[in-house]
Every structure is written in structure tokens, then in C-alpha cells.
N, C-alpha and C positions, 0 to 999 in steps of 0.2 A: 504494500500500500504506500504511497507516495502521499511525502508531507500535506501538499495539498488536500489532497483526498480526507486524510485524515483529517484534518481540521473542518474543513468541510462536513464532513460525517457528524462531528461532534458539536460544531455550531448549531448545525439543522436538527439537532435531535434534542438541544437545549431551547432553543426560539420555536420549532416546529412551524416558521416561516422565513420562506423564503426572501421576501423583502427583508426582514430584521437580520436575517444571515450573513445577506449579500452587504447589507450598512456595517453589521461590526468585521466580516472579512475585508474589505473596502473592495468588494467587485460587485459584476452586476448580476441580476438576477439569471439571467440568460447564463452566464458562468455558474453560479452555483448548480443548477438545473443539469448543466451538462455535465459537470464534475461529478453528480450521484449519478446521473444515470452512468456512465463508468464506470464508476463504483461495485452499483448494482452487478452492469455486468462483467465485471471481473471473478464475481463472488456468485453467478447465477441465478438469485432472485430477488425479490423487490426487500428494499432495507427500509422503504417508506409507504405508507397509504395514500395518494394524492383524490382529494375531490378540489371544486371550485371552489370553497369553504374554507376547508381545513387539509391539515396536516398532520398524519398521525403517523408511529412509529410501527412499523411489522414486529412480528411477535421475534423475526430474526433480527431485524434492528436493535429492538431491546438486548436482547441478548447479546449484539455484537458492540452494542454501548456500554453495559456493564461491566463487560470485558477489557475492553481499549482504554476507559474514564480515568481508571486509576494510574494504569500504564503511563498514560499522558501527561496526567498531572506529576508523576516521580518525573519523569522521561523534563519535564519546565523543571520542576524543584531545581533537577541534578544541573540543570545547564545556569540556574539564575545562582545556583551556589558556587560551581567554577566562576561563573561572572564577577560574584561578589570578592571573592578571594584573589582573581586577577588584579582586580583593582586596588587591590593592595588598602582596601578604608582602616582611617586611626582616626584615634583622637576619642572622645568623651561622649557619650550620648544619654539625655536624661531623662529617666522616664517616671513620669509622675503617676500613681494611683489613689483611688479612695477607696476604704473598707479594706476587702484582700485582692486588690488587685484584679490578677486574670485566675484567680484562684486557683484549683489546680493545674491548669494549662502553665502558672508563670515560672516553673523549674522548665519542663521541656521549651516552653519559648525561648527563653534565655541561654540554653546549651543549643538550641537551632541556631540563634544567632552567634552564639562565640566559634561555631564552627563555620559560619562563613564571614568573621570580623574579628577573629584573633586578638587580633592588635587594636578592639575600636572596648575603652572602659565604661562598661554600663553603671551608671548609678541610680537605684530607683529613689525615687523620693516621694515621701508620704505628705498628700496635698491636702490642705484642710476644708472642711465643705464648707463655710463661708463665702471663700470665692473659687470655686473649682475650675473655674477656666480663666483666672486671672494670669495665672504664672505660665499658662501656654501663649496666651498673647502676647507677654510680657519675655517672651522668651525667656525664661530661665528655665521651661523641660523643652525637650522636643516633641516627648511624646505622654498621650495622658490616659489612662485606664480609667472609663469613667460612666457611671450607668445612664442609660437611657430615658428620655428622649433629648437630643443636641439637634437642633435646629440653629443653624449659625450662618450666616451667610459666609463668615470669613475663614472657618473651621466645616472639616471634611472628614464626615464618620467611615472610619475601615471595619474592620472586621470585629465581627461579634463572638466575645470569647464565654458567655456565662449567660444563660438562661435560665432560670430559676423562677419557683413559684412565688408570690408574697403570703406574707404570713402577717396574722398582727398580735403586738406586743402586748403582754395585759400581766398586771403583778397577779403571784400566788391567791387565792381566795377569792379573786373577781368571777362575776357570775361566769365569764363566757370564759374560764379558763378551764375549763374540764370539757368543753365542748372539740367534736371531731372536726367541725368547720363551723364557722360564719360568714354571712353575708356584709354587705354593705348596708341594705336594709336595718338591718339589727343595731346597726351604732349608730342611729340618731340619738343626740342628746349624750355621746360619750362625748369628752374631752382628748381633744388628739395634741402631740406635741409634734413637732417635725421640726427636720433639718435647716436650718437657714442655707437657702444652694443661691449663686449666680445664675445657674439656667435658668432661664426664664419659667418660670411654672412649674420648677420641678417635683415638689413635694406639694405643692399648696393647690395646684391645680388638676397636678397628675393621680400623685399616690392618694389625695385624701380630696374628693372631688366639694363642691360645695353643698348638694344635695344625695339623699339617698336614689335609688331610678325610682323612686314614688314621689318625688319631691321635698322627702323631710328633711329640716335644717340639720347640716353635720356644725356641730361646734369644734370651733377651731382654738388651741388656746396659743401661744407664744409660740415664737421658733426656738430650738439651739441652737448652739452655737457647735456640739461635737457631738458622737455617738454615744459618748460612756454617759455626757451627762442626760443625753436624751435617755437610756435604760435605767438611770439613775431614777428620774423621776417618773417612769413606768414604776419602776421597781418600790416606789414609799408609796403608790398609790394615786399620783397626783394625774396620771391621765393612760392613754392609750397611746401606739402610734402603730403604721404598719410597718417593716421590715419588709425581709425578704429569708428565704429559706438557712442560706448560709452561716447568717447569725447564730444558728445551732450549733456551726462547725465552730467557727470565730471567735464568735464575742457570748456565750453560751452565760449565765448568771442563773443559780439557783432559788432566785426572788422572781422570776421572770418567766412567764409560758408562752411560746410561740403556740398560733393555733393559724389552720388556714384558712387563707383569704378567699372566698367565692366570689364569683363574678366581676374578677378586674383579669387585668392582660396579665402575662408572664414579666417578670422586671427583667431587661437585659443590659450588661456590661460589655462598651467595646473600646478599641482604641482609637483615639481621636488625634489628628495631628490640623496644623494651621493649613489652608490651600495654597497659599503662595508659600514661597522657598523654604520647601522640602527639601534637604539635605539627603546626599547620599548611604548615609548611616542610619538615619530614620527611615528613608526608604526601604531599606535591606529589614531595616527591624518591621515592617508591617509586611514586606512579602513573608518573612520568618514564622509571624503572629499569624498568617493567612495561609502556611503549607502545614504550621503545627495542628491550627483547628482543624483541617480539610482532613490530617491522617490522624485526628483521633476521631473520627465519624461525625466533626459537627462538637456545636461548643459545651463548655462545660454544664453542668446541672448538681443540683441538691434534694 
């Protein structure tokens, strides 16, 4: 099979159109078209379903996609890690996280990256959620491990390392601490405490919405300013807040009961770097951050 081909085979079976194939290979459709049909018959039967609609995979496609996907993706890794090591990258690269980071993934990311940057000194540093994307702007990290949702105009979300349930936080003895889940419903009229974040919305809009979906007021009490003192005052009693699963692993307190959250999204952590001048060492570290999640099947969880 011949580089094109392959590539080819592997756009069209991720887009399953034509047009989208032919924009991110940069040819035209009439090219892609003819490239499968080669393909095809090199290998004797149809790798695609075509109507005037749609685009669907033959039950041999799939199979011949399952097969190649991984190949491919080592087959980039191995060539973008000689890349890296040709280029001989030094020097210092700073990577900033909140909470744990990329959690279990941040051993194997960072032995990815020193095997193709020897010579480049990682330093992580623990950013405070106050302002958690102040010190990326301000250039003092390169790179920042930081949960979801980042909508920034001047900052460009990479890869997502930690998908995880929320849970919320309630001292020992509170009615809903012995329960298998709760709702959202059910904490009108609790007191929530939350993070003070720079995201816009982070906690105040996202994780603790303003209303229940029935309309009841959620009461909102102060922000903090860190997480021990936020568990702090779950833990005397003075309010709720939600987390996320990991807190279990992490920051774990025997005054304190995680219980699960129903009916909100999954929390996810990724890495975030600025869009304008991206560095050749942060670079190397988010393709690193994006071949370690892809070969552990996708990102972490708790």
C-alpha cells in the first residue's frame, strides 16, 4: 500500500466524506475518489459503501481500519520522535497544573517527553486557582494542565488527559451523605462554596448552575481562594461544593463524603498552551501529551 493510499484510506474512514477528506489531504475530491477506488482494487472488494447521501464503511473497511489505525499512529509517533531528537531541543520548559495535574497519565507523559528532549529541563509548577491562566499569559509556564471549559480567544485547548465523573462534597452526618447519588434537583437551598477561577464561568456558572432544571434557586455562598480551605469548610459543616471523582484518590479527608453527581456533564482536564508563539519544546510536549493519551486507549478516569 503506498503512503498515499494509506492516508487516504484513513482520512475517509474518519470524515466518511469525501469533501472533508479531500480539505484536510489538500487534494481534490476527484483525487480522493480515485485513490480508493485503487485501493479497492488492489485488495479486490469495496473498503466503502457509497450512496448520494452518505458514506459508510464495508464491514472489510472496518476491519482493514482497525488494523492499519494503530500501525499509523506508532508508524507518526516513531518519525515525530527521531524529528524531535534530530533537532537536538534544550533549554527549560514549564509546565503548570491545578489539582493532580494529568493524573495518572503525568509519569508516562513526562518519560515520553524526556525520551525525545533529553536535554530540554521540565519543571512543573503548581498554579493557584485564583488566576489559572494568568501565569500562561504572562509567560512564566509554557504549558498548563487545567480543567474544562477554556474558551479563550488567545489560548488553544490540546488534548484531553482526565475524564472523570463529579461528585459533591458534603461533611460526615449531612442528610445526603449516605446516599448512592444525587441530583441537582435535590440541593436547592444547600449552600455551595466554590473555587474563585479566572475562567470565565468556571465554577459559578458551570459546576454549580444558578437554578435547579425545575427552576429552584441554588444558593451560592462565597468563593475560595484554594482547595484544602474549600474541604475545610465542607468538612465543619459550613456548606457543600461539587468536586470531581479524583478527590478520592488526592485530597481524600475522613470528615468529608464524596457522593455522585447526576445529571451534569463529565469534568475534563487538558492541556492548554497560548496560540501565538508556541515554542519548539512545548510543541514536542503536546504531540508527547497526544501519543501518550492515544496509546493508553483515551484519557484518564476515576
Amino acid at each position: 500500500m503506498e503512503r498515499q493510499e494509506l492516508e487516504t484510506f484513513l482520512t475517509l474512514a474518519e470524515e466518511l466524506h469525501f469533501g472533508h477528506t479531500a480539505e484536510r489531504l489538500l487534494l481534490s475530491q476527484a483525487r480522493v475518489s480515485q485513490t480508493v477506488k485503487k485501493l479497492e482494487r488492489k485488495i479486490g472488494a469495496p473498503l466503502f459503501e457509497r450512496t448520494s447521501r452518505v458514506v459508510r464503511m464495508s464491514p472489510l473497511g472496518r476491519q482493514l481500519y482497525e488494523d492499519l489505525a494503530p500501525l499509523h499512529r506508532q508508524m507518526e509517533a516513531a518519525v515525530a520522535r527521531a524529528r524531535d531528537v534530530a533537532r537536538g531541543v534544550e533549554g527549560a520548559l514549564d509546565v503548570g497544573f491545578l489539582g493532580a495535574g494529568a493524573g495518572t497519565l503525568t509519569g508516562p507523559v513526562l518519560a515520553a517527553y524526556r525520551e525525545r528532549c533529553p536535554g530540554v529541563e521540565v519543571r512543573m509548577r503548581e498554579i493557584q486557582y485564583r488566576d489559572p491562566l494568568g501565569a500562561l499569559r504572562d509567560g512564566e509556564i509554557d504549558l498548563l494542565f487545567t480543567c474544562l471549559p477554556v474558551e479563550e480567544p488567545d489560548l488553544t485547548v490540546g488534548p484531553v488527559v482526565i475524564r472523570e465523573k463529579r461528585m459533591l462534597a458534603v461533611p460526615v452526618g449531612h442528610p445526603l451523605a449516605g446516599r448512592a447519588a444525587v441530583s441537582l434537583e435535590e440541593l436547592a437551598g444547600e449552600t455551595f462554596f466554590g473555587i474563585a477561577n479566572g475562567a470565565p464561568g468556571y465554577w459559578w456558572d458551570f459546576h454549580v448552575p444558578r437554578r435547579t432544571p425545575a427552576g429552584r434557586e441554588i444558593r451560592r455562598a462565597r468563593s475560595v481562594a484554594s482547595f484544602q480551605e474549600l474541604m475545610t469548610l465542607v468538612a465543619t459543616g459550613q456548606g457543600i461544593s461539587p468536586v470531581v471523582a479524583s478527590v478520592r484518590t488526592y485530597f481524600s479527608r475522613p470528615d468529608v463524603v464524596l457522593v455522585p453527581l447526576d445529571d451534569v456533564p463529565d469534568a475534563e482536564v487538558a492541556l492548554i498552551h497560548r496560540t501565538a508563539g508556541v515554542n519548539a519544546r512545548a510543541e514536542t510536549f503536546v504531540r508527547a501529551v497526544r501519543d501518550t493519551v492515544a496509546a493508553r486507549g483515551g484519557p484518564a478516569s476515576y
